[in-house]
PDB file of N, CA, C and O in Angstrom:
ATOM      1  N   UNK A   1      18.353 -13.087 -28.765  1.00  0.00           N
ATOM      2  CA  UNK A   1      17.411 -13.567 -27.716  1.00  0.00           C
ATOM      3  C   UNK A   1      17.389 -12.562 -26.550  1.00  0.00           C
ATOM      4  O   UNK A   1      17.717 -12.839 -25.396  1.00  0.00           O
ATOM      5  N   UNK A   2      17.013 -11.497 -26.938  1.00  0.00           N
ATOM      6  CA  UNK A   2      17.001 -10.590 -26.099  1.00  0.00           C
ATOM      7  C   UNK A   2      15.743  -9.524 -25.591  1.00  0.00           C
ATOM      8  O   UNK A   2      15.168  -9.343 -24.518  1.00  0.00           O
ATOM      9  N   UNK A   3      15.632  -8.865 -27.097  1.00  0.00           N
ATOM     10  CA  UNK A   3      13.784  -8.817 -27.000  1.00  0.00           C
ATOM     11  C   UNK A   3      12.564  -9.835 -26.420  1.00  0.00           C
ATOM     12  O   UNK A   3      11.629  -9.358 -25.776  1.00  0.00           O
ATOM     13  N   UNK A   4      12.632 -10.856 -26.624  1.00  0.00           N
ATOM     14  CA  UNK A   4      11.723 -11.710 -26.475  1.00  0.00           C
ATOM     15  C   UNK A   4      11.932 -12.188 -25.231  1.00  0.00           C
ATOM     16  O   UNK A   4      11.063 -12.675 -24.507  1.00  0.00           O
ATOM     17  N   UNK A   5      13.239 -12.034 -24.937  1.00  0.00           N
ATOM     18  CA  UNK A   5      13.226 -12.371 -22.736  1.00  0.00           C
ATOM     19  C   UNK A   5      12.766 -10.727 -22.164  1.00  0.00           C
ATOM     20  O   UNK A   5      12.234 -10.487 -21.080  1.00  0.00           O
ATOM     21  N   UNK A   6      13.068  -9.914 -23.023  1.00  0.00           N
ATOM     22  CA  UNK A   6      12.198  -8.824 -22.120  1.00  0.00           C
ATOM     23  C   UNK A   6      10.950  -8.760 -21.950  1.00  0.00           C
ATOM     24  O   UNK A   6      10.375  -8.485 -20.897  1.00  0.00           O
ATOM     25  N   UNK A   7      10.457  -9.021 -23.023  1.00  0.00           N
ATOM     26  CA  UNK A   7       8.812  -9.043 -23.552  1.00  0.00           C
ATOM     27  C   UNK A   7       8.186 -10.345 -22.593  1.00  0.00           C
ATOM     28  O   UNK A   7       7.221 -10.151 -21.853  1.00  0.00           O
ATOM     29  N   UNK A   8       8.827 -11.626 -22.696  1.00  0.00           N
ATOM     30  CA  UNK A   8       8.507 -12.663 -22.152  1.00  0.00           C
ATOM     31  C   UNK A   8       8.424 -12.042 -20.414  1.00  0.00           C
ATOM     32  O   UNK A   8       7.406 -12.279 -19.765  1.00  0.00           O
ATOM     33  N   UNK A   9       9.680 -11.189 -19.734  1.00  0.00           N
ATOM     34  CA  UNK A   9       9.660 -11.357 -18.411  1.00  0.00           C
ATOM     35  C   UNK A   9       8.722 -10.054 -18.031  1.00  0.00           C
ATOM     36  O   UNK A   9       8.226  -9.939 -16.911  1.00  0.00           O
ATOM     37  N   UNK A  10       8.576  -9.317 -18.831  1.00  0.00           N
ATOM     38  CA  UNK A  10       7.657  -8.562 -18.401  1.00  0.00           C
ATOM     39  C   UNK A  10       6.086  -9.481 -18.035  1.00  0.00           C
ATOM     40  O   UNK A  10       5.403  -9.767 -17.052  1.00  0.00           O
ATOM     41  N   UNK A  11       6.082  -9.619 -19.012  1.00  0.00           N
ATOM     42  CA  UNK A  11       4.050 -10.647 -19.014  1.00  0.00           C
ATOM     43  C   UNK A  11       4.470 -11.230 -18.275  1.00  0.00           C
ATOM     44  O   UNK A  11       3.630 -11.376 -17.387  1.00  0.00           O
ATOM     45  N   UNK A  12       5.831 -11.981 -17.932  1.00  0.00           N
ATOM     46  CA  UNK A  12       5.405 -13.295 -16.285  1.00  0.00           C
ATOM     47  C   UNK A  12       5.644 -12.301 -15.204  1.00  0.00           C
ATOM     48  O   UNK A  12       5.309 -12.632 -14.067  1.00  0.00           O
ATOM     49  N   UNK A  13       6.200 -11.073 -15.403  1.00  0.00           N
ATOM     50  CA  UNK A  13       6.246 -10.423 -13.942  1.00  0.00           C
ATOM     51  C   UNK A  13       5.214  -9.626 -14.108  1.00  0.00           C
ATOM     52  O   UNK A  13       5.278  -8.709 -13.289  1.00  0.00           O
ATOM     53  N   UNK A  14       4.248  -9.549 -14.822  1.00  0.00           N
ATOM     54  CA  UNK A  14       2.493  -9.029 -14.671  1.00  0.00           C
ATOM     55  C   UNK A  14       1.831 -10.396 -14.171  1.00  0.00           C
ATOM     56  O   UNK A  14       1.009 -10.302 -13.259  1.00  0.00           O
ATOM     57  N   UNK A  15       2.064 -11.405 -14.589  1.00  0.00           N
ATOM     58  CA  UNK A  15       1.466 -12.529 -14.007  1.00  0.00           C
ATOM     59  C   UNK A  15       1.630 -13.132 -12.597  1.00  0.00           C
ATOM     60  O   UNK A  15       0.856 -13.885 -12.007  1.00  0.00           O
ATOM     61  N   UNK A  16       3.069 -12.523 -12.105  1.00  0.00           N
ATOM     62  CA  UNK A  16       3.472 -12.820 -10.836  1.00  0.00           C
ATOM     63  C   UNK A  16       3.311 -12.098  -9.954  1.00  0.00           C
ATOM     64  O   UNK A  16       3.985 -11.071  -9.878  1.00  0.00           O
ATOM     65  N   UNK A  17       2.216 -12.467  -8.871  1.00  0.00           N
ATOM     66  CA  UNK A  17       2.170 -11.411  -7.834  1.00  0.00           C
ATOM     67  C   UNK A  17       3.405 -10.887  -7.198  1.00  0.00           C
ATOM     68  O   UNK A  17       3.837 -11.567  -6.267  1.00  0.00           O
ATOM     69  N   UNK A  18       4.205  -9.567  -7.590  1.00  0.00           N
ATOM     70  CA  UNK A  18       5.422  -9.258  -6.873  1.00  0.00           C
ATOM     71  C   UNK A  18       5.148  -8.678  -6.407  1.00  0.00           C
ATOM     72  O   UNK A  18       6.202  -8.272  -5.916  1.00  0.00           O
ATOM     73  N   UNK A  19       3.859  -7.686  -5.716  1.00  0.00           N
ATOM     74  CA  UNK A  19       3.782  -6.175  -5.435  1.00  0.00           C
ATOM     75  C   UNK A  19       3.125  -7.004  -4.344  1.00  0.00           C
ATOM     76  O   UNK A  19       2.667  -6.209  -3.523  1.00  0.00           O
ATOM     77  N   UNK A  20       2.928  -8.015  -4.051  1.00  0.00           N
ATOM     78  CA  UNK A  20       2.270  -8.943  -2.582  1.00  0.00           C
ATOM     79  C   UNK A  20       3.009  -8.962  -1.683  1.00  0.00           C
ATOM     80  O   UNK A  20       2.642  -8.962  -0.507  1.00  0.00           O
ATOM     81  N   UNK A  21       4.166  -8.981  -2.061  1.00  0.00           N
ATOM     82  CA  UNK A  21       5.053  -9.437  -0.997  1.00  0.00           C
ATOM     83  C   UNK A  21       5.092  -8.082   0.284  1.00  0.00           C
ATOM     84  O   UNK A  21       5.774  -8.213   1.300  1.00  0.00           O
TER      85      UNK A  21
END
């Protein structure tokens, strides 16, 4: 379960405005 939390946190940290702050 390791690939798929990278893969997963990438797309929610494209989905999450972080570069707003």
């Amino acid at each position: 379960m390791t690939i798929a939390s990278s893969i997963l946190n990438l797309k929610y940290e494209r989905f999450r405005p972080k570069n707003i702050e």
